[in-house]
C-alpha positions in Angstrom: 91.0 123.5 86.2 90.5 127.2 87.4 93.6 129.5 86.7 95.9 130.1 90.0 97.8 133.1 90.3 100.4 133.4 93.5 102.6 136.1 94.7 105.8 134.7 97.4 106.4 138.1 98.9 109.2 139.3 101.8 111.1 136.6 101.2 114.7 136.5 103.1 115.8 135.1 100.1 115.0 133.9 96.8 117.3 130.7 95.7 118.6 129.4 92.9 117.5 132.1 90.5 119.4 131.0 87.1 119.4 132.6 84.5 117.0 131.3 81.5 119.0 128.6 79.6 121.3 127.8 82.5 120.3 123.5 82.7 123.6 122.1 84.8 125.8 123.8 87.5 129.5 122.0 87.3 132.5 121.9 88.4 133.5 125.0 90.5 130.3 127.2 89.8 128.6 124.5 91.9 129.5 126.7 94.9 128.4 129.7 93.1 124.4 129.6 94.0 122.8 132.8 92.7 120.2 134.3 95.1 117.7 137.8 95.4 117.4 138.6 98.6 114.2 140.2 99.5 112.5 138.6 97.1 109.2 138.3 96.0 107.9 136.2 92.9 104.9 135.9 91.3 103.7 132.8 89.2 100.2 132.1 87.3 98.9 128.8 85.9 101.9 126.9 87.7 104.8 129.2 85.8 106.8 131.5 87.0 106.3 134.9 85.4 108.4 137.2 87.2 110.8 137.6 90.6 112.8 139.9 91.9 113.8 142.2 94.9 111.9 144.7 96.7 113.5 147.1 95.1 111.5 146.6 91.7 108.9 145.5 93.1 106.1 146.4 90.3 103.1 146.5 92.4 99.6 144.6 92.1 96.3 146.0 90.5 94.6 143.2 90.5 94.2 141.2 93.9 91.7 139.2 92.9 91.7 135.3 92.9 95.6 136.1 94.0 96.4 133.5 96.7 99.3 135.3 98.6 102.3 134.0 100.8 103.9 136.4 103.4 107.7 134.6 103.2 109.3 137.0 105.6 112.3 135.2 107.6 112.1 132.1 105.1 114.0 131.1 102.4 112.0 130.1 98.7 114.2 127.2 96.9 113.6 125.4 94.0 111.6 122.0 95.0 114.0 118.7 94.9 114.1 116.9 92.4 115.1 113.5 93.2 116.3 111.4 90.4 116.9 107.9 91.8 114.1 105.8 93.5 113.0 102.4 93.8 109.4 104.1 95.1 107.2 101.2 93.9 107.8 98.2 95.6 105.8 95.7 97.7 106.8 95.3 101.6 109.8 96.6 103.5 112.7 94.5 104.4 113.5 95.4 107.6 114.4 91.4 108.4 117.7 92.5 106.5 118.1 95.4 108.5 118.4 93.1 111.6 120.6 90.6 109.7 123.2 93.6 108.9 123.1 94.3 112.5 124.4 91.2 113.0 127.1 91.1 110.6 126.3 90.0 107.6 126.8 92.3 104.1 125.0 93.0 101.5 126.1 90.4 99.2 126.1 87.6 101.6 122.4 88.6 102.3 121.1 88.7 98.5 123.3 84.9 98.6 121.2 83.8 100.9 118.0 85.0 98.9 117.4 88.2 100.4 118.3 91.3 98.3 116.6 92.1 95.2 115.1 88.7 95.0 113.4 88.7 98.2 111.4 92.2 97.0 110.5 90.2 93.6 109.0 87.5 94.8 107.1 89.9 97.3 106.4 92.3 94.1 105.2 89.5 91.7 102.5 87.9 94.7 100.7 91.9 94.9 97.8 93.2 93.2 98.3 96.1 91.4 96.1 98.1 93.5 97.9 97.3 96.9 101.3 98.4 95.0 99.6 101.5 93.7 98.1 102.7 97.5 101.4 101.7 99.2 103.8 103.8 96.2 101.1 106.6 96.5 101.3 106.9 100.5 105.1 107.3 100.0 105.3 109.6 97.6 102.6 111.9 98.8 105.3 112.0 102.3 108.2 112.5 100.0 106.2 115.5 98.3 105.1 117.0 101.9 109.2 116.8 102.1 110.0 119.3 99.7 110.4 116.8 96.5 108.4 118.1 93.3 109.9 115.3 91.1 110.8 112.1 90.7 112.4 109.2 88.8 110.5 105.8 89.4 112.6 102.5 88.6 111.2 99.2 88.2 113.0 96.4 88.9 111.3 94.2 91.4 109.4 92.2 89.0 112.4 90.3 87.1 109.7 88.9 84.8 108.0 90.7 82.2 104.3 90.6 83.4 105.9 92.0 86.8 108.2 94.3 85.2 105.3 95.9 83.3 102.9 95.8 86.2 105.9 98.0 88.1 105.4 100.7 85.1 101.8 100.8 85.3 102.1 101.6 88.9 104.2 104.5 88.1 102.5 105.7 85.5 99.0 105.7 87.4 101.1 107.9 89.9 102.3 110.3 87.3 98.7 110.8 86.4 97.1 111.0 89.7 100.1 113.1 91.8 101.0 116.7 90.9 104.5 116.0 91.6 106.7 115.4 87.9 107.6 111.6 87.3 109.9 109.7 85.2 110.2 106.8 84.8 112.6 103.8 84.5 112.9 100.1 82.9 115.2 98.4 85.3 114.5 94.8 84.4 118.6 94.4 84.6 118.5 94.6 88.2 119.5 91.1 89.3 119.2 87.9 87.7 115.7 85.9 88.4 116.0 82.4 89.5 114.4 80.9 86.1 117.4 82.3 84.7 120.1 81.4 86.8 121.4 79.6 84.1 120.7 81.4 81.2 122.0 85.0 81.2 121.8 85.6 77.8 118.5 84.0 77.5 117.7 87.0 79.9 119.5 90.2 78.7 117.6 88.6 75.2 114.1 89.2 77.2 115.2 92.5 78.1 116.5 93.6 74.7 113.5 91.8 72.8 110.8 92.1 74.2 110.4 94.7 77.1 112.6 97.6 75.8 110.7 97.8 72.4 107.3 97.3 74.5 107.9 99.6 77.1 108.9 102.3 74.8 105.8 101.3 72.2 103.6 101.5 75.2 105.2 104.9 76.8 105.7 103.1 79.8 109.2 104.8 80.5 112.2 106.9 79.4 114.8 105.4 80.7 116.4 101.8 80.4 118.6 101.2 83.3 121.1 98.1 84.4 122.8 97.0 87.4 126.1 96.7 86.9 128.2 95.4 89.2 129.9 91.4 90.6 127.1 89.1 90.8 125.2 91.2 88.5 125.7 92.5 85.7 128.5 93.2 83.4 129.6 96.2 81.7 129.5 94.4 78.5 126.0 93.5 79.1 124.8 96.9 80.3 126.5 98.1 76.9 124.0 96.1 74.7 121.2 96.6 76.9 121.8 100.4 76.7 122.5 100.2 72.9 119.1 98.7 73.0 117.8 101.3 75.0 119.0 103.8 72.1 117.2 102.6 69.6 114.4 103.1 71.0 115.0 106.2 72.4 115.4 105.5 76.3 118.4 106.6 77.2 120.3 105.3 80.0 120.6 106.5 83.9 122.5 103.1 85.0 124.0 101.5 88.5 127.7 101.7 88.2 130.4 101.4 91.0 128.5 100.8 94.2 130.8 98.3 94.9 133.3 97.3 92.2 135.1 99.8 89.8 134.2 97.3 86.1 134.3 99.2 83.9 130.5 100.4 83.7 131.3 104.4 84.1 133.2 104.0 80.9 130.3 101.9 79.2 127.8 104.3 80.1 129.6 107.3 78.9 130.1 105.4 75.4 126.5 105.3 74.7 125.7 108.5 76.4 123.9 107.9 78.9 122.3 111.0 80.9 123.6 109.7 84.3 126.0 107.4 86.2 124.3 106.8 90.0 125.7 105.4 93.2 129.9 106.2 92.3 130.9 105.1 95.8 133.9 103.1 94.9 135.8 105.7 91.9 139.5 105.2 89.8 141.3 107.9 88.5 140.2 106.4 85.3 136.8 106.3 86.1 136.4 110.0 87.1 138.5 110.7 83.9 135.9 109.1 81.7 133.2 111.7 83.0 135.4 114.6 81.8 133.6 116.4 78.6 130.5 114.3 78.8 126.9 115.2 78.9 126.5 112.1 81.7 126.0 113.2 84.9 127.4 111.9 88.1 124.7 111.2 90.5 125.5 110.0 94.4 123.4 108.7 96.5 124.6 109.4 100.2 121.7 107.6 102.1 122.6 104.4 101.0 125.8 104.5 102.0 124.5 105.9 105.1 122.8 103.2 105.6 124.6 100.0 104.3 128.2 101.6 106.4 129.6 101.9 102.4 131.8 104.0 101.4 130.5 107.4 100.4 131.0 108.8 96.8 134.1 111.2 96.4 131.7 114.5 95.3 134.8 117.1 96.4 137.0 115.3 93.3 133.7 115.2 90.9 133.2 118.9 92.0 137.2 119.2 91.0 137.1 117.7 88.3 134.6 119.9 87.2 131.4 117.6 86.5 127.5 118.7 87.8 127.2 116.0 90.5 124.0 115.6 91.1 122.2 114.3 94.7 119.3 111.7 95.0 117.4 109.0 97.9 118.1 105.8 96.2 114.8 105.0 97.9 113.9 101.4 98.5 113.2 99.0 100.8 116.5 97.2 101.1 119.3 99.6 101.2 117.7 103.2 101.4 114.2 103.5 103.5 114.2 107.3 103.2 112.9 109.2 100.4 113.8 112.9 102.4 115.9 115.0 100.1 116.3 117.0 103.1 118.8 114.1 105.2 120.6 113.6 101.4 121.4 117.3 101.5 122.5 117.5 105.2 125.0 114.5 104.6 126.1 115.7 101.2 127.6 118.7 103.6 128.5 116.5 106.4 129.9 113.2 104.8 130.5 114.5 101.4 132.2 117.8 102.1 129.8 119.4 99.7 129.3 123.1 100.8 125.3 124.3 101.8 125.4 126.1 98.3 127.1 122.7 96.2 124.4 120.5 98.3 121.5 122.5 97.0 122.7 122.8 93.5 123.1 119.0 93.4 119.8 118.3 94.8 117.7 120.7 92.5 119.0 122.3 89.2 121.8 119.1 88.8 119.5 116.7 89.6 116.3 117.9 87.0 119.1 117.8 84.5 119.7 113.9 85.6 116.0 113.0 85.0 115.4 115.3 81.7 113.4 118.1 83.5 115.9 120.5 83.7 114.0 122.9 81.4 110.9 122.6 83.6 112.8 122.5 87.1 115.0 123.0 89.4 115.5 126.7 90.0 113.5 129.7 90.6 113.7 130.8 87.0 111.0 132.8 84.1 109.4 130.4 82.5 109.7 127.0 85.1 107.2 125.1 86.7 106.3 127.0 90.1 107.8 124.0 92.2 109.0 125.2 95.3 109.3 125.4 98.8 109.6 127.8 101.5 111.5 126.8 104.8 110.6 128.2 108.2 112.2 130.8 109.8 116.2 130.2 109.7 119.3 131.8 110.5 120.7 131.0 107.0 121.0 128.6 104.3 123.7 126.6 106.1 121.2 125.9 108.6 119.2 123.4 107.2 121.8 120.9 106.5 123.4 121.9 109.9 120.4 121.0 112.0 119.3 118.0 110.3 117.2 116.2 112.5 114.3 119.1 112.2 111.7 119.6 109.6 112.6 123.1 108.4 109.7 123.1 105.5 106.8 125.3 106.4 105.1 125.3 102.9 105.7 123.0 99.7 103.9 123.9 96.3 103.9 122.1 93.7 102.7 124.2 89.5 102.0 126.6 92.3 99.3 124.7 94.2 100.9 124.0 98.1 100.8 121.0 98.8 101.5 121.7 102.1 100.6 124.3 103.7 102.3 126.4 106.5 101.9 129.3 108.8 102.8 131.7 105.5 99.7 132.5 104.0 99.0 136.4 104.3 
């Protein structure tokens, strides 16, 4: 591939410009979101190579081959990263959609054989090309979003052939998209009905046979569980993630969507990198966060969605963790992958100020999926994954008007992706 070189210039504002070394905003400096205004920044071969103000602004002598964007009245943020999806799956369920119109919840609908189980038996009947073009299509709208990574679970397959076929998927799209993917082993995400009555013939499978092949294979790095009633428990989730160790796939695990079981305090004794979903916390629980590496991740959307609770972010925040922000998208509790509605309800249902919201939803959130090095601010040395909003008022804008598209150009290693009225 040709080398790029790009030049932002006029920006209203430069966001999220951390210093080099900074990987995870917590606690109060969450609110604390460092920003040049008047920026401009210049990037070559997807890195960033320098930014600043127009004050030193060093001056080009070499135009050439130099694709240039005229930012004036918009603001350049990091890209989202989005660290919790369920991307690659094989129909919607929208049937369940009506059926929680009419009352039922989400348990009494996955006891009925809807739920997780209804998207396996769905996943296990499709080709692997059908769930490739249908996963592409949905990321390639998440990416015109704003989102320049993501973390892919499986989990749909609950058998191993499935389970691996999920993988594949993600790894073909890691290849073939310029967005960042990670990916996940979720095989702990319900019990399949050939095991209904052997649970530990099951959690065996898992620790057996698909953890040491999917990290042999480099099919993921990440083992996660689903731990919750009906589901899995925490002493389960603890050997899967022990497992998971050994093989160096660390954990990013469902915990307290519903139930407080002891999972948060599971996770954190075998380190794993993030705790997701949190919408039903104990004292206890947010205690066993305190001095950890794991990171808090809510997912707003779903709760949003399913008329949950939504997770207590103002007491992580207090508590001073790095809460991160993610979709949860899939097909049964989360049809949304825009990181732009999570944002806009982490300020409006979450109490999370514009400058928390952003922070949780890029620098927080590459540290929840390992990229945090690579992504998730506007810093010397990143990936050039951004995007540049249309012309707003201020920051606080785009969660405040949340029902319009405020992305005029999304690049991704500083190739747009979607392109804008910017370009000089």
């Amino acid at each position: 591939m040709e080398a790029n070189r790009l030049l932002i210039k006029n920006a209203k504002a430069l966001v999220g410009t951390h210093p080099k070394g900074t990987l995870r905003v917590a606690g109060a400096s969450m609110a604390e979101l460092p920003m040049l205004e008047h920026g401009w920044m210049m990037a070559e071969n997807g890195v960033i190579t320098a930014l600043g103000t127009e004050e030193d602004w060093p001056g080009i002598s070499d135009w050439n081959g130099l694709e240039v964007i005229d930012a004036t009245d918009r603001y350049v943020l990091p890209g989202w990263c989005d660290s919790h999806t369920h991307s690659v799956f094989a129909a919607p369920r929208e049937g369940e959609f009506v059926d929680r119109i009419n009352g039922l919840g989400y348990e009494e609908i996955a006891a009925k054989g809807g739920g997780i189980l209804n998207s396996a038996r769905k996943l296990r009947a499709m080709g692997e090309e059908e769930l490739y073009a249908g996963a592409k299509a949905r990321l390639e709208e998440m990416m015109h979003q704003g989102t320049v990574a993501v973390e892919i679970k499986s989990g749909y397959g609950l058998d191993a052939a499935s389970e691996l076929k999920m993988l594949r998927v993600a790894q073909r799209l890691k290849e073939t998209l310029p967005l960042q993917v990670r990916t996940t082993l979720l095989a702990a995400h319900a019990l399949p009905p050939e095991y209904k009555d052997n649970r530990a013939g099951y959690v065996d499978l898992i620790i057996k046979q698909l953890i040491p092949q999917v990290a042999g294979e480099g099919l993921a790095q990440y083992v996660d569980c689903f731990c919750e009633r009906n589901y899995f428990t925490a002493e389960e989730m603890g050997l899967i993630l022990e497992a998971g160790n050994k093989h160096d796939l660390k954990g990013k695990v469902h915990v307290n969507q519903f139930s407080s079981m002891g999972g948060i305090q599971a996770a954190v004794a075998h380190n794993a990198l993030s705790v997701d979903h949190l919408e039903v916390m104990e004292d206890a629980d947010i205690e066993s966060l305190r001095g950890t590496r794991t990171i808090p991740t809510l997912l707003p959307s779903c709760s949003f969605f399913l008329g949950i609770p939504y997770g207590p972010a103002r007491e992580l925040i207090e508590a001073g963790l790095p809460v991160a922000l993610a979709t949860d998208h899939n097909p049964g509790s989360t049809p949304s992958g825009n990181m732009n509605f999570v944002v806009a309800l982490a300020c409006i249902k979450l109490r999370m100020s514009p400058e928390q919201a952003v922070q949780a939803a890029t620098i927080n959130a590459a540290a929840a999926m390992g990229l945090a090095e690579e992504l998730g601010s506007l810093t010397v040395g990143k990936r050039a994954s951004c995007l540049i909003t249309k012309p707003v008022p201020s920051l606080a804008y785009l969660p405040y008007a949340f029902g319009q598209d405020h992305i005029d150009t999304v690049i991704i290693d500083g190739r747009t992706v979607r392109t804008g009225e910017t370009a000089a």
